[in-house]
PADOMI-848997 format. One record per residue (C-alpha): residue number from 0; x, y, z. Coordinates in nm, 3 decimals. Layout:
N
   seq         x         y         z
   NUM         X         Y         Z
...
END
This chain:
382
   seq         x         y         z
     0    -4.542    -5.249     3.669
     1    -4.496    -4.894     3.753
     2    -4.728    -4.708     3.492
     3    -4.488    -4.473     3.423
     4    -4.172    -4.703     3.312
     5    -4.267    -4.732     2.966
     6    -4.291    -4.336     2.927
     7    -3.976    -4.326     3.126
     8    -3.763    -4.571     2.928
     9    -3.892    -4.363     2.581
    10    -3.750    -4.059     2.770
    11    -3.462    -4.225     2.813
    12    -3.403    -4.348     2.474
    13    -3.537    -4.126     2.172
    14    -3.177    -3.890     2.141
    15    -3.164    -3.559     2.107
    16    -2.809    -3.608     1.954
    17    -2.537    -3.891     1.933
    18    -2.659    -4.149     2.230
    19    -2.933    -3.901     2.401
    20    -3.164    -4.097     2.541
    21    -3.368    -3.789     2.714
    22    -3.662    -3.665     2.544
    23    -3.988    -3.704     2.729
    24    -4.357    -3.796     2.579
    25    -4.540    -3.512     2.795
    26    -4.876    -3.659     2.576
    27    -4.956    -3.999     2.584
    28    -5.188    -4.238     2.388
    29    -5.478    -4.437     2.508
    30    -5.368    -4.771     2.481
    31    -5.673    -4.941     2.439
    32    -5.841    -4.726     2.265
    33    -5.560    -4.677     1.973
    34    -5.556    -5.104     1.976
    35    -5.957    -5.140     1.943
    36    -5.931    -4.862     1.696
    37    -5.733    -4.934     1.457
    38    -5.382    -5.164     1.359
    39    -5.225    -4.972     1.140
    40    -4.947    -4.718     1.307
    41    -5.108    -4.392     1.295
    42    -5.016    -4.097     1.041
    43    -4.787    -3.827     1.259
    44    -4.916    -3.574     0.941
    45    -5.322    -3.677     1.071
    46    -5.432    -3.420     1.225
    47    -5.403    -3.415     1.649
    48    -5.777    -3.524     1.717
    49    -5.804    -3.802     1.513
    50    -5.484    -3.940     1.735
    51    -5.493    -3.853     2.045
    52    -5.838    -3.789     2.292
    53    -5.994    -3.493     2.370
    54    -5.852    -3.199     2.165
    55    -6.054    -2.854     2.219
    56    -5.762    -2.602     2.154
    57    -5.500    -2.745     1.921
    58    -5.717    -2.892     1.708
    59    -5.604    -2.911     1.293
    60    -5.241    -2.923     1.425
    61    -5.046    -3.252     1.312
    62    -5.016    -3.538     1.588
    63    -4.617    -3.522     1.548
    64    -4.585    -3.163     1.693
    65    -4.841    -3.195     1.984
    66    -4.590    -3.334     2.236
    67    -4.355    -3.074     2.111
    68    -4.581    -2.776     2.150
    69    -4.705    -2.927     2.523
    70    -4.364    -2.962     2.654
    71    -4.303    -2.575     2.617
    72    -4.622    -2.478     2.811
    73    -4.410    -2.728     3.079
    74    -4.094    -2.586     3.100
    75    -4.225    -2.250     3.043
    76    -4.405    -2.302     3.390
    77    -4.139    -2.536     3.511
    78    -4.383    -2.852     3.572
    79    -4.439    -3.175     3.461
    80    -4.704    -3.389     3.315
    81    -4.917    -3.445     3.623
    82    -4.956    -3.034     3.675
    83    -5.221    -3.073     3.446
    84    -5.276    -3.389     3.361
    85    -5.455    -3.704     3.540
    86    -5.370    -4.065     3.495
    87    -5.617    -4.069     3.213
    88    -5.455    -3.805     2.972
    89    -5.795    -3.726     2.810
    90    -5.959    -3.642     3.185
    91    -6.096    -3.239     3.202
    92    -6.082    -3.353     3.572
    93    -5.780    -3.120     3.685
    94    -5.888    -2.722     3.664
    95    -5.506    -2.657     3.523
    96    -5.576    -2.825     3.196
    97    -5.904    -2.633     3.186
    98    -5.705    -2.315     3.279
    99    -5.434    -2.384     2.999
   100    -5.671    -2.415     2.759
   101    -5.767    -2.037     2.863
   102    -5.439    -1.935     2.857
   103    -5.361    -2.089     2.504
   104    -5.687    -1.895     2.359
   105    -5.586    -1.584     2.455
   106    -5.225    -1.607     2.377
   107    -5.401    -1.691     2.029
   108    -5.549    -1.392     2.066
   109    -5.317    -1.144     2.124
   110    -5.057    -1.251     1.903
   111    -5.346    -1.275     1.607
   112    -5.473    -0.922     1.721
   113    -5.136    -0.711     1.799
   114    -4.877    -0.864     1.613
   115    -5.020    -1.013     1.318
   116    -5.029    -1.378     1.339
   117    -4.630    -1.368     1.460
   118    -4.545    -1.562     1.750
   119    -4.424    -1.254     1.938
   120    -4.631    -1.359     2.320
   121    -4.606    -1.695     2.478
   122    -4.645    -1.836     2.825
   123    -4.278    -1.806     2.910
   124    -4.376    -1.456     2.840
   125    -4.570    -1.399     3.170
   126    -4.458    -1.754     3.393
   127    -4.086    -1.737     3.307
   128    -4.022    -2.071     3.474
   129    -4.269    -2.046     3.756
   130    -4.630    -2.145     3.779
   131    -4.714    -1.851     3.910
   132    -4.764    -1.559     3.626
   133    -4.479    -1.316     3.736
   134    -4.652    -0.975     3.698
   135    -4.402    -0.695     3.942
   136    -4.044    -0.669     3.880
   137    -3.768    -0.811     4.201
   138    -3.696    -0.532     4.403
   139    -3.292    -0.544     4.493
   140    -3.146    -0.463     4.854
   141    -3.004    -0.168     4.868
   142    -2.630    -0.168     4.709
   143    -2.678    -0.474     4.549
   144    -2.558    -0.552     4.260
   145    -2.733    -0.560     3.925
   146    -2.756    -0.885     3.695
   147    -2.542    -0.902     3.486
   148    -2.641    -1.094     3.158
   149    -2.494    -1.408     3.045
   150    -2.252    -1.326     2.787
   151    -2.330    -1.368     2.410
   152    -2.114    -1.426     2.096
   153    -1.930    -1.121     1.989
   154    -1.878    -1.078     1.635
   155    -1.544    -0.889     1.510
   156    -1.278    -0.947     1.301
   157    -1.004    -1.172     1.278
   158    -1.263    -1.456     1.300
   159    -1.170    -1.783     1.091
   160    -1.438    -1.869     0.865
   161    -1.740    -2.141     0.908
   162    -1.478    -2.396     0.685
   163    -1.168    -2.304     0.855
   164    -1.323    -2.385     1.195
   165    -1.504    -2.717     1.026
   166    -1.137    -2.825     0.948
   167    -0.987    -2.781     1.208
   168    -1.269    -3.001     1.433
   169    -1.214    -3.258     1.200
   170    -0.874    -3.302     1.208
   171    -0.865    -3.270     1.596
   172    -1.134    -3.598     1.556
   173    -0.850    -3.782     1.355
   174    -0.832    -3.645     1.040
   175    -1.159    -3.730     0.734
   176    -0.955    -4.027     0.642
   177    -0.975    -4.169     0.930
   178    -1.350    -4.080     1.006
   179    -1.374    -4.208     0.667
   180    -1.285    -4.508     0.757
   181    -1.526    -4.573     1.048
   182    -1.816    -4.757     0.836
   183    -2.042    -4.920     1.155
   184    -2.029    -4.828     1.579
   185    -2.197    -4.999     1.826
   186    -2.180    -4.782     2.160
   187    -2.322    -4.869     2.529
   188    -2.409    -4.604     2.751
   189    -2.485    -4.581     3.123
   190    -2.661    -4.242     3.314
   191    -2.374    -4.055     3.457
   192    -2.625    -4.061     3.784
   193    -2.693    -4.433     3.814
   194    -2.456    -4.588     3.589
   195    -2.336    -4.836     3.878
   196    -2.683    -4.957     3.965
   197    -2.897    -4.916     3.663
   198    -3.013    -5.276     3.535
   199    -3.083    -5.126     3.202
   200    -2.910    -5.178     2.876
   201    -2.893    -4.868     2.625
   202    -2.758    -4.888     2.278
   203    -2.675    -4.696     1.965
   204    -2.606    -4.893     1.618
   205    -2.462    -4.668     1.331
   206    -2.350    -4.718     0.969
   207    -2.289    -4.499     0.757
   208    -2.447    -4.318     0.535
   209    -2.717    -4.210     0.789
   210    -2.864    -4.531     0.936
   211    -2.912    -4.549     1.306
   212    -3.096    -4.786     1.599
   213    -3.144    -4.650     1.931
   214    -3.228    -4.967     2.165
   215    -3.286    -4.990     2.545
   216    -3.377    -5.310     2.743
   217    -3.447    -5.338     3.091
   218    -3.635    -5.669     3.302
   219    -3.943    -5.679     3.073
   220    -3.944    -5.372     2.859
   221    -3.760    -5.283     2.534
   222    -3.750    -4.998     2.331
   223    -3.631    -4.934     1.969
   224    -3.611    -4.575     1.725
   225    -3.431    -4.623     1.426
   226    -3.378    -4.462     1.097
   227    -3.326    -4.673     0.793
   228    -3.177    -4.370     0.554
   229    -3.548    -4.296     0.439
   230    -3.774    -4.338     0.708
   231    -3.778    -4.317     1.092
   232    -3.983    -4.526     1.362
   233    -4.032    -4.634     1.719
   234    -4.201    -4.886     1.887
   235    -4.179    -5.095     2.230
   236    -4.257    -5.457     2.336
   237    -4.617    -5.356     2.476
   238    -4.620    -5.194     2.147
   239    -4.787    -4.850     2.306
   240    -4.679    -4.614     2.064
   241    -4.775    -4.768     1.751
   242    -4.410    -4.617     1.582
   243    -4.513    -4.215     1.600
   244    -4.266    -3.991     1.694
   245    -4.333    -3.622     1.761
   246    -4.126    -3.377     1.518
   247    -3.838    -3.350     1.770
   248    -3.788    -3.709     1.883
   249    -3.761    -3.720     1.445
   250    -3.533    -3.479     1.439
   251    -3.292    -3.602     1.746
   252    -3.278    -3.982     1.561
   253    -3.216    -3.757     1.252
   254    -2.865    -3.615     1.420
   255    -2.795    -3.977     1.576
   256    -2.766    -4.071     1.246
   257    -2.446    -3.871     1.214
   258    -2.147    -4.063     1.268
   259    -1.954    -3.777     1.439
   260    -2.123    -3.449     1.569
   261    -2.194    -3.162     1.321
   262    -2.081    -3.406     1.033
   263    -2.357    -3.262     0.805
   264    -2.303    -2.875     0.910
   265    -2.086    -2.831     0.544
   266    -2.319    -3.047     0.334
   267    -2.681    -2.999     0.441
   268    -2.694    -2.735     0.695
   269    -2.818    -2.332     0.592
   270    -2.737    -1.999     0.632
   271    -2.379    -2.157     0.860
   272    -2.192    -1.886     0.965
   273    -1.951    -1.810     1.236
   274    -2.126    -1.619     1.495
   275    -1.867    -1.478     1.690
   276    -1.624    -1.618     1.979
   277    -1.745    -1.694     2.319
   278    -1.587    -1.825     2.646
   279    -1.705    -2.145     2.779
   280    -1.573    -2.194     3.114
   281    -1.230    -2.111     3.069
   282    -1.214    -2.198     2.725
   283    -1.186    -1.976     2.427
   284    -1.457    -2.092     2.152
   285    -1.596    -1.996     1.798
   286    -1.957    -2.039     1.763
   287    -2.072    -2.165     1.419
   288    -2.429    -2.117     1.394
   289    -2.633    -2.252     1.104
   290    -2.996    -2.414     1.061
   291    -3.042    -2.778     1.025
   292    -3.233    -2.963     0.783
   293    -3.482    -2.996     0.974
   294    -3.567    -2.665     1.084
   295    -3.383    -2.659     1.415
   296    -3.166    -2.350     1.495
   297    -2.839    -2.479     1.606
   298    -2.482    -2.339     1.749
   299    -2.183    -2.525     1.750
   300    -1.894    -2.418     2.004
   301    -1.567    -2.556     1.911
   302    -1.222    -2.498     2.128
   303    -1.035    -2.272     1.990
   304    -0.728    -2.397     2.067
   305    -0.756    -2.815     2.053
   306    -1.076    -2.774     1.786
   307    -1.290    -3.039     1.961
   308    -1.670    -2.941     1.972
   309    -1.747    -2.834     2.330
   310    -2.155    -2.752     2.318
   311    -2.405    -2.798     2.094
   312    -2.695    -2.548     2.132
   313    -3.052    -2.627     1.994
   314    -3.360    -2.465     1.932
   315    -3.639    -2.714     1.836
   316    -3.980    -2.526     1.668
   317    -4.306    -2.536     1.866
   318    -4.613    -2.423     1.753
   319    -4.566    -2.168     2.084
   320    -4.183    -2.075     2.060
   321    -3.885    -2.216     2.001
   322    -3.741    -2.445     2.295
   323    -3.328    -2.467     2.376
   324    -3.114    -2.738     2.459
   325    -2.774    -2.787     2.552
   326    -2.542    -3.083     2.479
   327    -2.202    -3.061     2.631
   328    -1.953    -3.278     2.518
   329    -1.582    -3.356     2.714
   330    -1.371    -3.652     2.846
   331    -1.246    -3.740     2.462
   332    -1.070    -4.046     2.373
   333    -0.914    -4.212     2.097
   334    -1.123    -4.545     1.934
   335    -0.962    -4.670     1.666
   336    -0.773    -4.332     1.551
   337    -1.092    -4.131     1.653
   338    -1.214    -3.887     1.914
   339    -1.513    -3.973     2.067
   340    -1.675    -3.779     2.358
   341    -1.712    -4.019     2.658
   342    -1.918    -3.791     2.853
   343    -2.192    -3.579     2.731
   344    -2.439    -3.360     2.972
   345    -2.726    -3.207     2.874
   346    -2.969    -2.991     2.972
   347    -3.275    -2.747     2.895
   348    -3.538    -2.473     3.004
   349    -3.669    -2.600     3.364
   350    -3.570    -2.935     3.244
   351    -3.950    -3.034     3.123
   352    -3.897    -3.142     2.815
   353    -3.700    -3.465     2.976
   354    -3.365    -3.369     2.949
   355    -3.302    -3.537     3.307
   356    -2.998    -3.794     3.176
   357    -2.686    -3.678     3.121
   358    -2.474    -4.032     3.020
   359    -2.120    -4.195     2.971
   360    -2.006    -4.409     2.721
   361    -1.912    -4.807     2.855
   362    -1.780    -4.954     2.520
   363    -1.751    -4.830     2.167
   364    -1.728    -5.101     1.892
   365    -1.624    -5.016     1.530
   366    -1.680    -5.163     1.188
   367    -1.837    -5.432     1.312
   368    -2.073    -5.633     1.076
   369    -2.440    -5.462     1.065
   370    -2.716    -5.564     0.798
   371    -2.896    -5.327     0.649
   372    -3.224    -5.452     0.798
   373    -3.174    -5.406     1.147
   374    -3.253    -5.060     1.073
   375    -3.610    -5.101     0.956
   376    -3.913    -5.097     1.125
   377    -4.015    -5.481     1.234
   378    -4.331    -5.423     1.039
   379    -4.347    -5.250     0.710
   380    -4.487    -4.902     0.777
   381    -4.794    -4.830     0.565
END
């Protein structure tokens, strides 16, 4: 088996939000060394060398938010794993890792020495996409044009408020009685890029309040991530990952436990404000911004005129920045006296963080009979 389908089909199924299958493990365990070592799952509060091989640089920082904090050195260079890394993760045999471990020292450094501990310098900072540290400005032809910047929310009055706008997105959805009424969903998804050929099956159970199972199966591999309402989890049939997810893959089962997008901005969400109104395409939309529970800095662009959500904007926390994603959202329908978005496309900085799948929905099932227990772990987690 290709050594890099299990990694792939993880990618492909821990969601960012509602059925995203997409974000990647850029750090991966030693097998054999985490199933001689030990049978319990390990802690994702231990610290990152007591999980994982070979830690000189990040040492002290907890297991669930090295994968996080690696995949923004990627995208801030725009690579992939295997730029620094060998088939043996824990290998000093590539002089890039050795080099980023340089480079992570004296980004230390400076932000320690001249700005006070504040994560002010990172390595999107100097690379800006590119492995090569960009260090001269671009010199335009003569006459040309200067860039213009992508526009930004503009703030003014006249603006509804962060409820009005709430409202009015869930009555375009069907109205809260009848979301209300949606107690269980069963969707099935295919890649928007393969979904003809793709001999994989990918799955999202929901019921309400806040349980959700992500499942994907494929000839001799499956995959589950599920939240039970107190406790989230992974694991696979080689059993590989021994159930620990890395702070974001926590936080995208976290919003695939919400049975319509944004359902918790009103109840659980801080500081939610409406940011201003922006143009999407040719669309008119007000941005609600607000910060999730957990910790994520989020947007929310809803049509103006129909009130459906359009975007949803994410910044996750890394211990070297924050790092942004975009979930688009169109193609609605009506299930059952609800709108559901049957295509969602997503993407993100240099696309490193494995936001490579954008999907469509195949079938959407509701109120169909789901016990409790298919949302726990298989094993009791310790």
């Amino acid at each position: 088996m290709n050594r890099r389908r299990p990694q792939q089909m993880l990618q492909a199924a821990i969601a960012t939000t509602v059925m995203m299958f997409t974000i990647c493990w850029v750090f991966s365990f030693s097998r054999q060394a985490m199933a001689q070592s030990s049978a319990q799952p390990p802690q994702p509060m231990q610290p990152a060398e007591n999980v994982f091989k070979n830690i000189q640089v990040l040492n002290g920082m907890h297991a669930a938010d090295l994968q996080g904090s690696v995949s923004f050195i990627a995208s801030s260079l725009g690579v992939d794993c295997d730029y620094c890394h060998v088939q043996a993760f824990e290998s000093d045999k590539s002089p890039e890792k050795l080099r980023a471990r340089e480079m992570i020292r004296m980004v230390r450094r400076i932000n320690q020495e001249t700005f006070h501990g504040e994560n002010v310098v990172n390595c999107y900072t100097r690379h800006q996409g590119g492995a090569t540290p960009i260090s001269i400005a671009s010199v335009l032809a003569s006459g040309a044009p200067r860039p213009i910047a992508a526009p930004t929310a503009v703030a003014g009055e006249g603006l509804p408020s962060a409820q009005q706008v709430l409202d009015h997105y869930v009555q375009a959805l069907g109205g809260q009685a009848a979301l209300d009424l949606i107690k269980t969903r069963i969707i099935t998804t295919a890649p928007l890029s393969h979904a003809s050929s793709d001999k994989s099956v990918e799955q999202l159970f929901q019921k309400a309040p806040g349980k959700v199972l992500l499942l994907e199966q494929s000839p001799g591999y499956t995959l589950w991530a599920g939240f039970n309402g107190q406790q989230a989890w992974a694991q696979d049939s080689l059993k590989s990952y021994w159930g620990l997810l890395n702070a974001s893959q926590l936080h995208s089962i976290m919003r695939d436990s919400e049975m319509y997008q944004g359902s918790r901005i009103g109840s659980k969400y801080a500081k939610v404000v409406v940011a201003g109104k922006q143009k999407i395409g040719d669309r008119d939309t007000f941005v609600v911004a607000g910060t999730s529970p957990e910790g994520a800095l989020e947007k929310f662009y809803f049509d103006a005129r129909t009130g459906l959500l359009v975007r949803r904007h994410i910044e996750e926390p890394t211990l070297f920045g924050w790092f942004p994603l975009d979930i688009n959202f169109e193609a609605y329908r009506e299930v059952d006296g609800v709108k559901i978005p049957f295509v969602v496309r997503l993407s993100s900085a240099g696309g490193a963080w494995g936001v490579r799948t954008s999907y469509m929905i195949l079938e959407v099932h509701q109120n169909v009979s789901i016990e409790d227990e298919k949302f726990d772990h298989p094993t009791p987690l310790q």
